[in-house]
N, C-alpha and C positions, 0 to 999 in steps of 0.2 A: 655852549659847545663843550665837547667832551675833548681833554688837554691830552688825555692815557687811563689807562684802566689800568693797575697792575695785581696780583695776589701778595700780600705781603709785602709789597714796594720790592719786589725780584725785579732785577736789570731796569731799576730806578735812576734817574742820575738827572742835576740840578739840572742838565740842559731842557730835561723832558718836562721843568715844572713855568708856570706863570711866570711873568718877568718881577722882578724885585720891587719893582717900584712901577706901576699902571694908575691909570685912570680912567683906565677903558672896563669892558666885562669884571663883572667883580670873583675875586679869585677863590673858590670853595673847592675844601679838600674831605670829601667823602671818607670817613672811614667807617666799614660796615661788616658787621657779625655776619658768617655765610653758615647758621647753624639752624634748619629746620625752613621755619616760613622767614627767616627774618635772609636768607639765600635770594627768596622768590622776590620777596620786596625789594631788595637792593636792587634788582636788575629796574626796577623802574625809576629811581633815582639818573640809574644811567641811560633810558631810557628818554626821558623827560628835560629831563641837564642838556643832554646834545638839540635837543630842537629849542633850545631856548639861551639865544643871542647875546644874553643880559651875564650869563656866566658863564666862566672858565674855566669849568671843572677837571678835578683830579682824583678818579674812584680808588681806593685802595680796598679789596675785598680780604677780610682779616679770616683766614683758616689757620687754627692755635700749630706751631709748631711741633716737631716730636716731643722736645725736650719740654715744654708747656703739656701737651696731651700726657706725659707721665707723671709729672710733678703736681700739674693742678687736677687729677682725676678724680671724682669723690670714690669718698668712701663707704661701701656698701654697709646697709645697716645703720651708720651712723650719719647720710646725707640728706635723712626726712627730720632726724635731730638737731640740726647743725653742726654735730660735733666735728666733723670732718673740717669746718671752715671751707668749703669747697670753693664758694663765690666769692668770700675775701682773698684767697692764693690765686683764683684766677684772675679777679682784676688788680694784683699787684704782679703778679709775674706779663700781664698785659702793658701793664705802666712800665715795667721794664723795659719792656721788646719794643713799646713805642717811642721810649724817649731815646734810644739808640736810634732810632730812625732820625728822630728831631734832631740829632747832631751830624748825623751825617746826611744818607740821601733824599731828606723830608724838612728840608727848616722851614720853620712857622712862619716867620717872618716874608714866604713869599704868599701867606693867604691871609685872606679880609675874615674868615667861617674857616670852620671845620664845623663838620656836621657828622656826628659820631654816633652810633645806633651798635651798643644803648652804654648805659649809662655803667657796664661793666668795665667799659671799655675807654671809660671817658676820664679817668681817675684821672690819668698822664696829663689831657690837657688841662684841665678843672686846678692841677696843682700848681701850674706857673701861674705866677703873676701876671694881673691886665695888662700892663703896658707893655710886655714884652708878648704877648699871644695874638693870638687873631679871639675874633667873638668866637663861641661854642654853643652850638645849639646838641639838646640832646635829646633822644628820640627812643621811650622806652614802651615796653608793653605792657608791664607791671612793675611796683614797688614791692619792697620785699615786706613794711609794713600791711600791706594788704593781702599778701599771701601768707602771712603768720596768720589776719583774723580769719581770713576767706577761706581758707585753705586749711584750719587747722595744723598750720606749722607752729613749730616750738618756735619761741621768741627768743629765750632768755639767751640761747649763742646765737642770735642773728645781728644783735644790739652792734656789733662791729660793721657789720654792712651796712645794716641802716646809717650808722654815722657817718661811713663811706658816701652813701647816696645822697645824703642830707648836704653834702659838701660837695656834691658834683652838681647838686640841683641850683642850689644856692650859686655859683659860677656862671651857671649857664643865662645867656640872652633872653633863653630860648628852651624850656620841658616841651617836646611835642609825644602826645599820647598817642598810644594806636585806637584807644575805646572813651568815653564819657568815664567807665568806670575807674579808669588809672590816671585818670587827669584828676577827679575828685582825691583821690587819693594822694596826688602830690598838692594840691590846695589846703588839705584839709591834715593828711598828718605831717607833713613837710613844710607847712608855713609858708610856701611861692605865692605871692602874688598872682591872682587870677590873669592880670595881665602879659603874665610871662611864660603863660601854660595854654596850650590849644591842642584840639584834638587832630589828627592828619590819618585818617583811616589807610590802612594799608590795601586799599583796595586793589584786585588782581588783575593786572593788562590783561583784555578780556575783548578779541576784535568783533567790534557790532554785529557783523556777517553772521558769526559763529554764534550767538544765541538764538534758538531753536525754540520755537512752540510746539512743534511736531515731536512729541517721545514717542521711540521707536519701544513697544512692549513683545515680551516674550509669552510664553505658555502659562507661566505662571508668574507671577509677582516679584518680583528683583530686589531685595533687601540690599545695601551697599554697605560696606564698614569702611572707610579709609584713616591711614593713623598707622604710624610706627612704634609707638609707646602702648603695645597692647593692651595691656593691663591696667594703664594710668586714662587710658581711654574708653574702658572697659568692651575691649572684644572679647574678650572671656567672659564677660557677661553674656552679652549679646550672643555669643556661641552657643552657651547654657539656654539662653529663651526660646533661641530659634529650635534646637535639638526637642526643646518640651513643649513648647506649643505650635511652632508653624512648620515645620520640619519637610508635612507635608501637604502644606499649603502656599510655601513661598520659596524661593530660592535666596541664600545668603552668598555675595557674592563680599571679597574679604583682599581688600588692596591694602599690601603694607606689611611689614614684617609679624610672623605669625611663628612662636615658638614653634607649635608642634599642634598638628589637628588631630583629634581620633580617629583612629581606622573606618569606625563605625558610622560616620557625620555621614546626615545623608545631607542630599543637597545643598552642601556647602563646596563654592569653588574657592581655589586660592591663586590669585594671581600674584604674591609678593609683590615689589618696588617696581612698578612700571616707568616708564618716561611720564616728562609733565602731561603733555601738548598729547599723548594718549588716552592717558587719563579722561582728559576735558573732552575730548572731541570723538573718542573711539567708547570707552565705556560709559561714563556718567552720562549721554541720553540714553543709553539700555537700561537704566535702573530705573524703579518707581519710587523708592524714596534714597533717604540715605539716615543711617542710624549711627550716633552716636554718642556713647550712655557715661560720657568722661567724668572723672571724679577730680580733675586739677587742669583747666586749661586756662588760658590768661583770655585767649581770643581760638577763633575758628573757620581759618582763613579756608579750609577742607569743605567748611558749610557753605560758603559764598560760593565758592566755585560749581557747586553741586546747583546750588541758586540757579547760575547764571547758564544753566544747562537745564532747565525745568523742572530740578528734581525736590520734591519737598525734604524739609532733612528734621528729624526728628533729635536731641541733643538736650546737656541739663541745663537749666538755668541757675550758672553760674558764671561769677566775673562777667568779662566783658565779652562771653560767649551768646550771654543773652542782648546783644547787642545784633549778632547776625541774624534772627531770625524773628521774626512779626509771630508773636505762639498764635494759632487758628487759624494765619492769614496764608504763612510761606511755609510754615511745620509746627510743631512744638517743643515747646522748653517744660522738660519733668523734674524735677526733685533730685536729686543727685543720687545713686544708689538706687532707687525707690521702683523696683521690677514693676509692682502695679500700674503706679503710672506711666512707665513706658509701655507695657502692652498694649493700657487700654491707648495708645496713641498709633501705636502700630497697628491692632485690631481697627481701628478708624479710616485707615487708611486702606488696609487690602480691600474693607468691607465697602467701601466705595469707592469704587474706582474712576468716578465722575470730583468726587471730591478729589482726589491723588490730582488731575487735569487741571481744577481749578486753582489748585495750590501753587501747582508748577507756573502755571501763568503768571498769577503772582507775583510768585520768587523771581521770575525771570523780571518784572516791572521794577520789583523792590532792589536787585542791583543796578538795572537801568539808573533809576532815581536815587537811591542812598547809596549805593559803592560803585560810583562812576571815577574811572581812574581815571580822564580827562580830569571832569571836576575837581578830584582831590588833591591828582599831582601837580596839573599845573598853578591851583594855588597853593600848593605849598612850594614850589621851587620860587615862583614870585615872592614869598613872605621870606625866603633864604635871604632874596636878592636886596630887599627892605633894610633885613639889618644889618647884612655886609657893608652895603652902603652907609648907615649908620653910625660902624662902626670905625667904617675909613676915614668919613668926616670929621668922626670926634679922633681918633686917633693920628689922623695929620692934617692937623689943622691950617687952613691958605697964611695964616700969619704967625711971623716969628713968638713965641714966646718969649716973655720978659723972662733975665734970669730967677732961680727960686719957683719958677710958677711949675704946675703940677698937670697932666695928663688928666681927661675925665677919666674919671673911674670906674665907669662902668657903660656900657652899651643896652643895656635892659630894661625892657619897654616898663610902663605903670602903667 
């Protein structure tokens, strides 16, 4: 069951939280990033939490204050360098704002979990000591080791984060991935035992009713772009391909913030920031596919949802984007940057429009079966409930302790 929701712990106060001392529902304290998809995800934590008997949860949804949005902003030019420090000032100006909570209307001591998403955010609890915290599970999308090599980011100033990270993982119960790709990555440059790391896909509440085999097609063929980070997703590609090759062969239809189109664009629509629940259920069955040609995404929770509305989505195979899409089967995965191969993948698709049908069915089977939010969240809200319990047992144990004897040390699976 859900305890309170609140943004920021505004108009918090200890009577709103679990009781200090239970045996009952094990008490987990949600804190979660409301920045991009990691917004959309949280709502199913709170989603999932309430119909499940077993916990007592308390969501705090973390939107960065004023005084945080000026101090931690990166800085232009030097945020693909590191030199800005961007991600170290934000998780230590986070560590600040949350241990002010921890003393006054948030003490730890009335939760078994906290369960923190991501690991920017998790400094605060990762720094107290075990016997005085609750367990910490933490829940990232990517390491920053893996987007130095993946991504072609400078390393030499990120060497502070990563040591950050390497200390908040190290703490935790509990690394839970959003991909395959970011879980290897905490195994493998991070040291975590495999046991203490699992993947929990962020899959998107998605009600059964509402995925469609029937796509509703226009005159001509409906190109889709969605994505706010135009340029890091590359719509300005995609603008240039369409304008030279399909211009007047398909329609590019372009959700999401969009500097500025050319006067001259032909059949390009622009609808900016739509609502979600529009998005999913008003446009994405008018499209035939959906294109997008990113050159840094971690994951592409844009492409699942297009999935689960029949639409094939064409995207690079990168990180743990290549994880959304089956290449042949639901769209394909090109090259990153590489025009050729996205044509020849978009030419594939206009030019059969029986194949664009078969794909969508697909896509729509493939989040059926692999991003079933049933599936995903309620094991993972069960595996919350696991080590809370765990953690309760080993930290208040049925019998007195002899003087001199010591608290177990840790709650973390092997």
């Amino acid at each position: 069951m859900n305890r309170c929701i609140s943004t920021n712990a505004e108009g918090l106060n200890q009577s709103m939280l679990p009781p200090a001392d239970s045996d009952g529902p094990v008490r987990v304290l949600f804190l979660s990033n409301q920045i991009l998809g990691f917004s959309t995800h949280s709502r199913s934590f709170e989603v999932y939490a309430e119909t499940n008997q077993s916990v007592d949860a308390v969501h705090i949804r973390l939107r960065p204050p004023a005084s945080m949005r000026a101090f931690g902003r990166a800085v232009p030019l030097a945020e693909r360098s590191g030199l800005d420090f961007h991600r170290l000032r934000y998780a230590r100006l986070w560590a600040r704002e949350l241990r002010r909570w921890f003393r006054t209307s948030l003490p730890l001591d009335r939760f078994d979990l906290v369960h923190v998403m991501t690991q920017h955010q998790a400094l605060a609890v990762a720094s107290i000591p075990y016997p005085t915290r609750p367990a910490l599970v933490t829940q990232i999308d990517a390491t920053t080791e893996q987007e130095c090599r993946d991504f072609g980011v400078t390393r030499v100033w990120r060497s502070p984060v990563i040591r950050m990270e390497r200390r908040v993982f190290a703490a935790s119960s509990l690394v839970s991935c959003w991909s395959q790709w970011a879980a290897d990555s905490v195994i493998d440059d991070y040291g975590i035992p495999a046991g203490r790391v699992m993947v929990a896909r962020p899959a998107p509440i998605i009600a059964p009713d509402a995925i469609s085999t029937t796509p509703v097609r226009g005159s001509l063929p409906r190109i889709g772009f969605i994505g706010n980070a135009w340029e890091r997703k590359g719509g300005d590609r995609l603008l240039r391909w369409h304008q030279k090759k399909w211009k007047d062969r398909a329609e590019l239809h372009i959700f999401g913030d969009l500097p500025n189109l050319p006067q001259d664009a032909q059949n390009v629509f622009r609808y900016g920031p739509v609502p979600h629940a529009e998005l999913l259920d008003l446009h994405l069955p008018q499209l035939d596919m959906v294109v997008i040609p990113t050159v840094q995404d971690t994951l592409l929770l844009a492409g699942i949802e297009a999935a689960s509305r029949g639409v094939p989505v064409i995207t690079s195979r990168l990180g743990g984007v290549a994880e959304t899409v089956q290449h042949g089967v639901t769209g394909f995965l090109c090259r990153p940057g590489d025009e050729e191969d996205f044509s020849q993948a978009v030419e594939s698709l206009l030019n059969q429009p029986a194949r664009r049908d078969e794909m969508g069915r697909a896509a729509i089977e493939f989040v059926r079966t692999q991003w079933n939010a049933d599936t995903w969240h309620r094991m993972y809200i069960d595996t919350l409930v696991e080590i809370a319990r765990r953690h309760r047992a080993l930290a208040r144990p049925t019998t007195r302790r002899k003087p001199g004897t010591q608290r177990a040390a840790s709650t973390h699976t092997h």
